[in-house]
SEKOLLUM-518323 format. One record per residue (C-alpha): residue in one letter; x, y, z. Coordinates in Angstrom, 3 decimals. Layout:
<pts>
+----+----------+----------+----------+
! aa !     east !    north !       up !
+----+----------+----------+----------+
!  A !        X !        Y !        Z !
...
+----+----------+----------+----------+
</pts>
This chain:
<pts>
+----+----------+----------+----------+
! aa !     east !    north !       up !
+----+----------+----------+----------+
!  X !   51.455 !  -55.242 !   45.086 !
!  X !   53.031 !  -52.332 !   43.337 !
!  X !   52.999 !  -54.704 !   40.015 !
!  X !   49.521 !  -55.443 !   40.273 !
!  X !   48.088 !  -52.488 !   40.874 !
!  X !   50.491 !  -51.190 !   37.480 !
!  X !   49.337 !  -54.316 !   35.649 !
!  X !   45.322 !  -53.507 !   36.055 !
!  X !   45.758 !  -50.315 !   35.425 !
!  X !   47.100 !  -50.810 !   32.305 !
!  X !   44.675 !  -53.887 !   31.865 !
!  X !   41.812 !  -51.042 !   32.276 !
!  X !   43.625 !  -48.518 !   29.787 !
!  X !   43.606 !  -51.117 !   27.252 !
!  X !   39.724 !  -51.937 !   27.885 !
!  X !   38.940 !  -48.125 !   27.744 !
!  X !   41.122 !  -47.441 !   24.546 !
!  X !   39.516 !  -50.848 !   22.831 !
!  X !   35.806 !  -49.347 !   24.022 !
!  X !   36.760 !  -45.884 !   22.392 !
!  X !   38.039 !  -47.654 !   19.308 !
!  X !   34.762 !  -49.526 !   19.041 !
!  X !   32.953 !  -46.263 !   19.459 !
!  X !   34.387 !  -44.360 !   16.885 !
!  X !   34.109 !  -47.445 !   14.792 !
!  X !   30.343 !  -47.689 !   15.126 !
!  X !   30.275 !  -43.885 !   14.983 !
!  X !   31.946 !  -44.195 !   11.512 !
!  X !   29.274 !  -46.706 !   10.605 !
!  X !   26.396 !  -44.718 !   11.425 !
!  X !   27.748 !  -41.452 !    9.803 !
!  X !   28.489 !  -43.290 !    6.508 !
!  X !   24.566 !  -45.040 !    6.686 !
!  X !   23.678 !  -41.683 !    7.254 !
!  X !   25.961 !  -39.802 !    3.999 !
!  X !   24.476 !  -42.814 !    2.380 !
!  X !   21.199 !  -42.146 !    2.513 !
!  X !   21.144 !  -38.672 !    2.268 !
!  X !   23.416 !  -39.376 !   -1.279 !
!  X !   20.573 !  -41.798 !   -1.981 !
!  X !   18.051 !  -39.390 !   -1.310 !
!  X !   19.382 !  -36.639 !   -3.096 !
!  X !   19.595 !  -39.133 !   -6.173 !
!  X !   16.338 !  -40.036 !   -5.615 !
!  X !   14.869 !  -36.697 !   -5.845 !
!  X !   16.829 !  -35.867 !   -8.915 !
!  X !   15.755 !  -39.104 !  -11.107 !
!  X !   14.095 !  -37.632 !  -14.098 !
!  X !   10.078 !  -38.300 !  -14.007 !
!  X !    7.976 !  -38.867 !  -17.257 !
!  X !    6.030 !  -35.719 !  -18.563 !
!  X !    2.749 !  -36.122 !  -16.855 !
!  X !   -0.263 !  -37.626 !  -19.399 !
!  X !   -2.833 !  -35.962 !  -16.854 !
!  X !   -3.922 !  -31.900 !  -17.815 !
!  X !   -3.431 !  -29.413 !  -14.780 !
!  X !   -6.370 !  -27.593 !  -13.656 !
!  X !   -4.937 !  -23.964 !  -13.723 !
!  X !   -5.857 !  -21.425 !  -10.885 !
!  X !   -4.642 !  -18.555 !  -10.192 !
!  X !   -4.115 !  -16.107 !   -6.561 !
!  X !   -5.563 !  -12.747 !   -7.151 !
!  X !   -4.185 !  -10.378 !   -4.679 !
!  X !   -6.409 !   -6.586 !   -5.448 !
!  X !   -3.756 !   -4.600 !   -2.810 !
!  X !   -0.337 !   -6.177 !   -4.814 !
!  X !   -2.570 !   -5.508 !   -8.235 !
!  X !   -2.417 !   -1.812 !   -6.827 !
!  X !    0.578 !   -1.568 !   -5.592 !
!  X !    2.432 !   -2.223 !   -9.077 !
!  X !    0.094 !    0.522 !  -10.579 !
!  X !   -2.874 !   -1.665 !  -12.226 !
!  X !   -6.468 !   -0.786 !  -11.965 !
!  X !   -7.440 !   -3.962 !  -10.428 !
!  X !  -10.681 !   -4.371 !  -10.947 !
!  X !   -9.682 !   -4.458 !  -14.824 !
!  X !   -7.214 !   -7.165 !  -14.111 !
!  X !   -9.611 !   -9.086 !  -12.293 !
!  X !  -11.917 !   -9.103 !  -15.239 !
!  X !   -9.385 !  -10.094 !  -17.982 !
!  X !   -8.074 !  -12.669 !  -15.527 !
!  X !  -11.859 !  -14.005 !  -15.681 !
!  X !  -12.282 !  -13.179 !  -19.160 !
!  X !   -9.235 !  -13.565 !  -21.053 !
!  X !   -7.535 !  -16.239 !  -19.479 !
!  X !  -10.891 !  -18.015 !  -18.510 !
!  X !   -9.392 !  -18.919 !  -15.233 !
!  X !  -11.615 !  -20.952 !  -13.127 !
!  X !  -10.049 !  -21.664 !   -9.933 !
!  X !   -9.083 !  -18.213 !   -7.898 !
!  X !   -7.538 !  -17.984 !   -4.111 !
!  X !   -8.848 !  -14.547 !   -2.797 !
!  X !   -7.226 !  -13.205 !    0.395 !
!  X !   -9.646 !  -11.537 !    2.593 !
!  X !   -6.893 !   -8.639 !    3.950 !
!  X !   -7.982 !   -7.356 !    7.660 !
!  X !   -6.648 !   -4.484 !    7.904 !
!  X !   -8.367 !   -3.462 !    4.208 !
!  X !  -12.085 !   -4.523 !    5.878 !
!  X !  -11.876 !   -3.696 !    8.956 !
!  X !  -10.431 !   -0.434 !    9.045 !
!  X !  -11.931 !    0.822 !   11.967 !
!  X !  -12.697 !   -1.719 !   15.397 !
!  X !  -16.260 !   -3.371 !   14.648 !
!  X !  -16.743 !   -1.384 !   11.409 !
!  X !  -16.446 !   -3.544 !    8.013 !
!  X !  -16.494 !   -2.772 !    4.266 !
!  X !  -16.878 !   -5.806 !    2.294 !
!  X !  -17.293 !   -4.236 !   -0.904 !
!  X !  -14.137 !   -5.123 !   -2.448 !
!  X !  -14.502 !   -8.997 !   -1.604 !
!  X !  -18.283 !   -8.968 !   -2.191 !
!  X !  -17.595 !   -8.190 !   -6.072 !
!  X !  -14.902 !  -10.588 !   -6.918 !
!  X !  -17.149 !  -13.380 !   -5.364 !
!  X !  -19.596 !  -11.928 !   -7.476 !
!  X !  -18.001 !  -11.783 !  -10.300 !
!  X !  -16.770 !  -15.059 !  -10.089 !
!  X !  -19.845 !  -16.275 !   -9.205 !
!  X !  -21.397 !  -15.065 !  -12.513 !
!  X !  -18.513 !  -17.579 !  -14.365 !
!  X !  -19.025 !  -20.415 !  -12.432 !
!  X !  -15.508 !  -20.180 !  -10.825 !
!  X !  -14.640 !  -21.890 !   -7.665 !
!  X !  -12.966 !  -19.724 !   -4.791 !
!  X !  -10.450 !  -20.823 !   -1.871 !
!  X !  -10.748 !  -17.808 !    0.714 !
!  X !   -8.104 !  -16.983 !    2.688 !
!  X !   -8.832 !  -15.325 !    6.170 !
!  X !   -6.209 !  -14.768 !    8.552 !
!  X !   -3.781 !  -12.414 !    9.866 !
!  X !   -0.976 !  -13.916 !    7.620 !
!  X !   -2.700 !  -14.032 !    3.902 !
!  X !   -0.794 !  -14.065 !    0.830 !
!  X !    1.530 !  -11.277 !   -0.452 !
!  X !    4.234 !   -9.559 !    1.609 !
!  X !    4.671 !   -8.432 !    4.758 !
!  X !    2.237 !  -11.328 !    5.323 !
!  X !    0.901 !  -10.660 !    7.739 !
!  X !   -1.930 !   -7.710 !    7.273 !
!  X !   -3.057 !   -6.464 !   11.421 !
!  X !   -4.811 !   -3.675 !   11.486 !
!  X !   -3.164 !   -0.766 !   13.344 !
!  X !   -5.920 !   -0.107 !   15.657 !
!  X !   -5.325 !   -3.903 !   16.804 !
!  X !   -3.477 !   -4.417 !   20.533 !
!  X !   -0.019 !   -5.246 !   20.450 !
!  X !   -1.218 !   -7.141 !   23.368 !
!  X !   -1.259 !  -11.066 !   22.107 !
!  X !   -4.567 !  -11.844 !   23.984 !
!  X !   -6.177 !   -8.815 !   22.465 !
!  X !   -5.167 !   -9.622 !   18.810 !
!  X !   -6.130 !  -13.200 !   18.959 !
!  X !   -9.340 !  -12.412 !   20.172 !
!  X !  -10.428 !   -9.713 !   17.639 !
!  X !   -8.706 !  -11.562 !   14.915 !
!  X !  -11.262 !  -14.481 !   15.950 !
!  X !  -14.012 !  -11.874 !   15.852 !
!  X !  -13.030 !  -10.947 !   12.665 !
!  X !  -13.011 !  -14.679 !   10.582 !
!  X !  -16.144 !  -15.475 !   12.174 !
!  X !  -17.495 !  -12.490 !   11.034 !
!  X !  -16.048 !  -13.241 !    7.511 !
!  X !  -17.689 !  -16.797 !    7.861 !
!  X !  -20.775 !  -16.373 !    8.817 !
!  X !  -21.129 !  -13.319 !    5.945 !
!  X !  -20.278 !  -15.866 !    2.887 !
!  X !  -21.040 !  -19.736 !    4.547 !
!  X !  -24.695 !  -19.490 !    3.111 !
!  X !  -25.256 !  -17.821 !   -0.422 !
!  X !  -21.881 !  -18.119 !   -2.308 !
!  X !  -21.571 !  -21.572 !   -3.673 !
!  X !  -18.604 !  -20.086 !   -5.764 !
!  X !  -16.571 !  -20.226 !   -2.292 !
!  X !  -15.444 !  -24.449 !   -2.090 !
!  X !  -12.341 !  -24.169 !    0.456 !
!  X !  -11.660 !  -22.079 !    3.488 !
!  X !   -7.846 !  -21.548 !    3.526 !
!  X !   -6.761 !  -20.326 !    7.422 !
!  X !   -3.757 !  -18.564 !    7.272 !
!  X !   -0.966 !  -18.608 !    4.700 !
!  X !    2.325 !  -20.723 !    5.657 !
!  X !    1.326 !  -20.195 !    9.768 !
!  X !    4.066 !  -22.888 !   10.208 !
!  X !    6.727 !  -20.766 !    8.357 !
!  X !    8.357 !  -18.071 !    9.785 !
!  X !    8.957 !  -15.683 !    7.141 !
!  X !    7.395 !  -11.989 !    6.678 !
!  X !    6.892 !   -8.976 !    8.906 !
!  X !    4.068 !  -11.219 !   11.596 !
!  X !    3.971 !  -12.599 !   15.383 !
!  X !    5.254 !  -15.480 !   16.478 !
!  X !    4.393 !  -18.884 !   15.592 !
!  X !    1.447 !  -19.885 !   17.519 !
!  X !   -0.170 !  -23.543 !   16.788 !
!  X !   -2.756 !  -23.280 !   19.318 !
!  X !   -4.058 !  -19.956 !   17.967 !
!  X !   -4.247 !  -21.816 !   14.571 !
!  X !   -5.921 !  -24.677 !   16.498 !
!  X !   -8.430 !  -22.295 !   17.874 !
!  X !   -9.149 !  -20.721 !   14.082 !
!  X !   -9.470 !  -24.215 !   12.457 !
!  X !  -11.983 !  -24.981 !   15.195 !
!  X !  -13.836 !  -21.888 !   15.191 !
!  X !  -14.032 !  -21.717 !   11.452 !
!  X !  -15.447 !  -25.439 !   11.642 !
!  X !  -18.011 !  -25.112 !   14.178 !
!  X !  -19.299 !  -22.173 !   11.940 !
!  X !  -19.159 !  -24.134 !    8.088 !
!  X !  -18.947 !  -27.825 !    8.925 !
!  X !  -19.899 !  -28.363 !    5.389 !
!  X !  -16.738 !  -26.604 !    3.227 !
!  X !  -13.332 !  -28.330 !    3.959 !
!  X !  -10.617 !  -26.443 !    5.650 !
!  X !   -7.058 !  -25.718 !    3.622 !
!  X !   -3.990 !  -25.160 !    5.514 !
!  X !   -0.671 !  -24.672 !    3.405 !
!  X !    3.203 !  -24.823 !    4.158 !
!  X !    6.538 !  -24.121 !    2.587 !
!  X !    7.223 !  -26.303 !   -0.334 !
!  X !   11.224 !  -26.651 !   -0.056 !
!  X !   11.765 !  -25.137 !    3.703 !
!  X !    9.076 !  -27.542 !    5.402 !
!  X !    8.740 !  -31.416 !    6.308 !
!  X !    4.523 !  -30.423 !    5.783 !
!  X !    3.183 !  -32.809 !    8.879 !
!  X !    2.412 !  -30.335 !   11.134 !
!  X !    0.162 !  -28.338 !    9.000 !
!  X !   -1.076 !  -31.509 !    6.761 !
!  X !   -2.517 !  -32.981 !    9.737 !
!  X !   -4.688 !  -30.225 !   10.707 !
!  X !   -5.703 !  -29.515 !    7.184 !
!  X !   -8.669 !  -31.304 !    5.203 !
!  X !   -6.894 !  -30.113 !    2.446 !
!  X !   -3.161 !  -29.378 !    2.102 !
!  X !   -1.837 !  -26.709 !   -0.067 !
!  X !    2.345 !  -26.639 !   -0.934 !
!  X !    4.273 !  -23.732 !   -2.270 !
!  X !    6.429 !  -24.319 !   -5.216 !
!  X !    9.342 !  -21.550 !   -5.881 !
!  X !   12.153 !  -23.188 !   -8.149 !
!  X !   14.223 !  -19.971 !   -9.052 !
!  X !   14.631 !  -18.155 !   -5.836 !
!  X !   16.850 !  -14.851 !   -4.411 !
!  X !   18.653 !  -14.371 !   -1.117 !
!  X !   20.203 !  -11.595 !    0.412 !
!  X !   22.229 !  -13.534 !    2.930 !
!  X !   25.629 !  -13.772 !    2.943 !
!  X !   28.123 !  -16.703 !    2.788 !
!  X !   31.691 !  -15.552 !    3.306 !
!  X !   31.127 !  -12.069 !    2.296 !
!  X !   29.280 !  -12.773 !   -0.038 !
!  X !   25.562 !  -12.806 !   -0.838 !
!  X !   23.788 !  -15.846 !   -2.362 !
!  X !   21.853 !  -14.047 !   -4.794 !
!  X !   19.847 !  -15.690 !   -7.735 !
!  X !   20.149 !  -19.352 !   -7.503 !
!  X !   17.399 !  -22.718 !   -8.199 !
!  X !   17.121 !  -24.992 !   -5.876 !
!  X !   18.936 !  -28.464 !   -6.633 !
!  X !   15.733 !  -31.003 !   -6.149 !
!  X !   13.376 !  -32.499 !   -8.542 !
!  X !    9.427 !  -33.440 !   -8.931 !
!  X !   10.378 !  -36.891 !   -6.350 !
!  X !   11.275 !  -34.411 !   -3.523 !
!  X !    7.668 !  -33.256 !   -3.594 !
!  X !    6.339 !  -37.230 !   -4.129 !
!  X !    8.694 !  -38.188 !   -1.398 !
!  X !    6.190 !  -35.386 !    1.069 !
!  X !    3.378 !  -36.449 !   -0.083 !
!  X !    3.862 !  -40.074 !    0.931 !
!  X !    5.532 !  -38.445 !    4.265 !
!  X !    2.179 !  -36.631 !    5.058 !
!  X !   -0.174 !  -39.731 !    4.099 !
!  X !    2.009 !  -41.827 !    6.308 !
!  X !    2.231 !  -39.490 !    9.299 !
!  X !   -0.599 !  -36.962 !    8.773 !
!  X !   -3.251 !  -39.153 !    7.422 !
!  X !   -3.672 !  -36.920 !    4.269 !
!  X !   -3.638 !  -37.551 !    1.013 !
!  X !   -5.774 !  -34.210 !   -0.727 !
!  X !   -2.873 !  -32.562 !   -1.562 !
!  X !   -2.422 !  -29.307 !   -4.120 !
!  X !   -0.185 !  -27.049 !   -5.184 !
!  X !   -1.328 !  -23.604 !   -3.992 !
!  X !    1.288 !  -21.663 !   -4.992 !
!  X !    3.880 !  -22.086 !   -7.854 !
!  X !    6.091 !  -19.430 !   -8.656 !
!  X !    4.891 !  -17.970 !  -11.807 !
!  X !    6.359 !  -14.331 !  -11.259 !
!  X !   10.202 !  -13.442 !  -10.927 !
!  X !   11.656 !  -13.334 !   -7.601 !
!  X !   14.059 !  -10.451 !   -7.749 !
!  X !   16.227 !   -8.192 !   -4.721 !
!  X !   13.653 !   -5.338 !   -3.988 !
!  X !   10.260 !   -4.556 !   -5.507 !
!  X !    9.747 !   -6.968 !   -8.594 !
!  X !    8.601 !   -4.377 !  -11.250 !
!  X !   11.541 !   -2.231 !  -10.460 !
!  X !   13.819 !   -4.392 !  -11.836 !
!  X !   14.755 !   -3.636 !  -15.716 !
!  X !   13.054 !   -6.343 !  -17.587 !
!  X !   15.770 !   -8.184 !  -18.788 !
!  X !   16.536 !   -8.954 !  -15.200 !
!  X !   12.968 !   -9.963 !  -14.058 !
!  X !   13.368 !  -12.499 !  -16.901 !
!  X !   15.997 !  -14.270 !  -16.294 !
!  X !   14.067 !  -15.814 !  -13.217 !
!  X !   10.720 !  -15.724 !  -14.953 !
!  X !    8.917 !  -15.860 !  -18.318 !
!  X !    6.959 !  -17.325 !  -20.328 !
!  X !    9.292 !  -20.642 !  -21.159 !
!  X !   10.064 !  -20.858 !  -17.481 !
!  X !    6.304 !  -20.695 !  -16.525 !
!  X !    5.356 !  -23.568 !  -18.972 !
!  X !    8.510 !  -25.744 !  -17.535 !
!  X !    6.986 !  -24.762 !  -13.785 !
!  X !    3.697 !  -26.177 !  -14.739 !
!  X !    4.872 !  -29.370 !  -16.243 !
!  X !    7.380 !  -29.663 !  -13.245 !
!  X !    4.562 !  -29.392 !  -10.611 !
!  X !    2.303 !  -32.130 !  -12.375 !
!  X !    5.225 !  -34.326 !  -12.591 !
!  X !    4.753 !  -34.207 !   -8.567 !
!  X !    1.230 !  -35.924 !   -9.219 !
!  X !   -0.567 !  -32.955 !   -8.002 !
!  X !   -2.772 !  -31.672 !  -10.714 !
!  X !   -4.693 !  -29.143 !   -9.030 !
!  X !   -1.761 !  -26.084 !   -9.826 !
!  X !   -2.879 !  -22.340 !   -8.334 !
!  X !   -0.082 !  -20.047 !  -10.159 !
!  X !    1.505 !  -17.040 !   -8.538 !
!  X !    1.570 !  -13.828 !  -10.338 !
!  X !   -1.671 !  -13.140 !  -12.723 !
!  X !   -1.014 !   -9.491 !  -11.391 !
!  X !    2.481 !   -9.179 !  -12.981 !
!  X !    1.577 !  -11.064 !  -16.484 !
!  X !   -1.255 !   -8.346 !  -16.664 !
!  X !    0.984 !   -5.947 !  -16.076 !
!  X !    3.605 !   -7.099 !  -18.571 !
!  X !    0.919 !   -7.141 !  -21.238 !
!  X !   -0.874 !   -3.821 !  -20.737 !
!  X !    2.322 !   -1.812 !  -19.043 !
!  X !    4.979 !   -3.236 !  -20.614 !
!  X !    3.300 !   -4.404 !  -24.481 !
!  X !    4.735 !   -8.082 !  -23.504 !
!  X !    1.810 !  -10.951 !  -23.839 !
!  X !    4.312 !  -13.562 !  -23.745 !
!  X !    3.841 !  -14.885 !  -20.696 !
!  X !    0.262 !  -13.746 !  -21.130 !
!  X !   -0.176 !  -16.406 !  -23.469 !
!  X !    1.842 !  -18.855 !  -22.714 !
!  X !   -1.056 !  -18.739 !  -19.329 !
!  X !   -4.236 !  -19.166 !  -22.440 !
!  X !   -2.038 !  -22.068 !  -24.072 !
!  X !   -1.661 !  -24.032 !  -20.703 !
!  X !   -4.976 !  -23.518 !  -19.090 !
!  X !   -6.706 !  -24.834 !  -22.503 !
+----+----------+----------+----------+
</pts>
C-alpha cells in the first residue's frame, strides 16, 4: 500500500514537472513571437521612405501670450507671419483666462483682429478653445474659476459656447474647431484627464456649428491616437523628433536625445486609427520647428538652441512629416524664427520657412 501510494506520488510529480516544462516551453514561444515582432516592428518603422513628390501645405500656430513672453511685439509678428512668410493656414488658441478675465465679462479684442487680419488674406483658421490650448502650462483657467470640478466644467462650457456662437456666423476664415490640445495626454500644469468632459465639449460645440468639423489632436510618439481619433472629424498629431528630458536614469538625466523611429511609425497610426477609429482625415498639427531646450528656450545661448533646431533641421522636419503621407504640416515656432530674425539678426531659419512654403 505504502508502494503505491510512493509510486503515484511520484507518477503525479512527474505529470506536474512535464506540465511546468510545457509551460515554460510555450511561455518561451510566445515571448520570442513577441521580441519578434516588436524587432520586426522596430525595422519596419526604420525602413527608409522615398522623398515625398506631393508639396506640404505649410501652417503655422500663432500663440500672441508666448510671442510676449519672449519679448516680441506680437501684433508685428503676426503681420510679418501674414506678410512675409505668406502663411495661409494659422491655429489660433483662444486663451480663457486672457478673455475672460473677470466671471461673465469678455474682451475679444485680441482674437477679433487676428481673425480679421487673416480674414483680409484669405487665410484659413483652426481655433482652439479649451482649458488646455497650446503653449505651456497648458492648461490656461482663469483664477477666479472654482477649484471645485463641477464648477469649472460648467463655466468652462459657458465659456466655448460663448466663443462659438461669437465667430460660427461671419468668419468664413475660421474652417476647424480644435477642442482642447492633447486632452488625452497628461502633460502640463492641468486637471485630470476627463473623457466625458471632452465628450460633453465635442457635443456642445456640435449642437452649436454643425456645419465646421471638429479637430481633436494627440501625442505623436507617446500615444496609440484611437481614443481621440475616434471622437475627432479631424485628427491632428504632434511631431517632436529632437526632444529634452529632465528625468533621470541611474543618476543620471536623459537630456537631449531624438527619438529612434521613422516616417512608417506615423503610417503604421494612421492605418491603426482608420482600422479602429474609422478615420482617415489625418494632419500634422504640430511639428517641432523650435528647439526644445532645459528651461525657457530663448535663454539658452544660441549655439545651444541650435543644436536641436535650425534652419537645416526644420527643412529635414518638413520632408520627414510628408514622408508620413500627411501633407497638411502646421509648424511650431513662427514666434521664435521672428525672434531670431529681428532679436537676434539670424533669418536663417526665417528663410528656410519662405523657401518651403513656396
Amino acid at each position: 500500500m505504502k508502494r503505491k501510494k510512493i509510486a503515484k506520488n511520484k507518477t503525479q510529480k512527474e505529470k506536474d514537472i512535464s506540465a511546468f516544462k510545457k509551460f515554460l516551453k510555450a511561455a518561451a514561444w510566445v515571448l520570442a513571437i513577441v521580441l519578434a515582432v516588436i524587432i520586426l516592428f522596430f525595422i519596419y518603422i526604420n525602413l527608409p521612405v522615398s522623398p515625398s513628390k506631393n508639396k506640404a501645405q505649410i501652417g503655422v500656430t500663432f500663440s500672441l501670450r508666448y510671442a510676449e513672453d519672449i519679448g516680441l511685439n506680437w501684433k508685428e509678428a503676426y503681420l510679418a507671419m501674414l506678410d512675409d512668410l505668406k502663411i495661409k493656414n494659422i491655429r489660433i488658441p483662444v486663451y480663457w483666462d486672457l478673455v475672460e478675465k473677470n466671471p461673465g465679462k469678455y474682451d475679444f479684442a485680441d482674437v477679433d483682429w487676428q481673425l480679421a487680419e487673416a480674414q483680409k488674406r484669405d487665410a484659413k483658421i483652426i481655433l482652439v478653445v479649451g482649458q488646455k490650448v497650446p503653449r505651456w502650462p497648458e492648461c490656461f483657467i482663469p483664477e477666479w474659476v472654482s477649484t471645485e470640478d463641477n464648477d469649472r466644467q460648467e463655466r468652462l462650457l459657458m465659456f466655448e459656447e460663448i466663443v462659438i456662437n461669437r465667430y460660427k456666423n461671419n468668419h468664413p476664415e475660421i474652417k476647424i474647431w480644435q477642442i482642447e490640445n492633447e486632452p488625452f495626454l497628461n502633460f502640463g500644469i492641468c486637471p485630470t484627464i476627463d473623457p466625458d468632459l471632452l465628450d460633453r465639449e465635442i457635443a456642445k460645440v456640435k449642437s452649436l456649428d454643425s456645419l465646421r468639423p471638429v479637430m481633436i489632436t494627440d501625442s505623436g510618439e507617446l500615444s496609440l491616437w484611437i481614443q481621440a481619433a475616434s471622437r475627432a472629424d479631424v485628427f491632428g498629431t504632434t511631431m517632436y523628433r529632437e526632444v529634452y528630458s529632465a528625468r533621470k536614469i541611474f543618476g543620471k538625466a536623459l537630456g537631449h536625445w531624438r527619438y529612434p523611429i521613422g516616417p512608417n511609425f506615423f503610417k503604421a497610426k494612421q492605418f491603426l486609427i482608420k482600422f479602429f477609429a474609422n478615420q482617415d482625415k489625418a494632419v500634422v498639427v504640430e511639428l517641432q520647428g523650435e528647439p526644445w531646450v532645459e528651461g525657457w528656450t530663448v535663454h539658452a545661448p544660441l549655439e545651444r538652441q541650435f543644436e536641436s533646431m535650425n534652419a537645416e533641421i526644420l527643412a529635414d522636419n518638413v520632408e520627414f512629416a510628408k514622408k508620413t503621407g500627411m501633407h497638411e504640416i502646421y509648424v511650431w515656432g513662427v514666434e521664435w524664427w521672428y525672434w531670431l530674425k529681428t532679436t537676434q539678426n539670424d533669418n536663417s531659419v526665417w528663410e528656410m520657412v519662405k523657401k518651403l512654403n513656396q
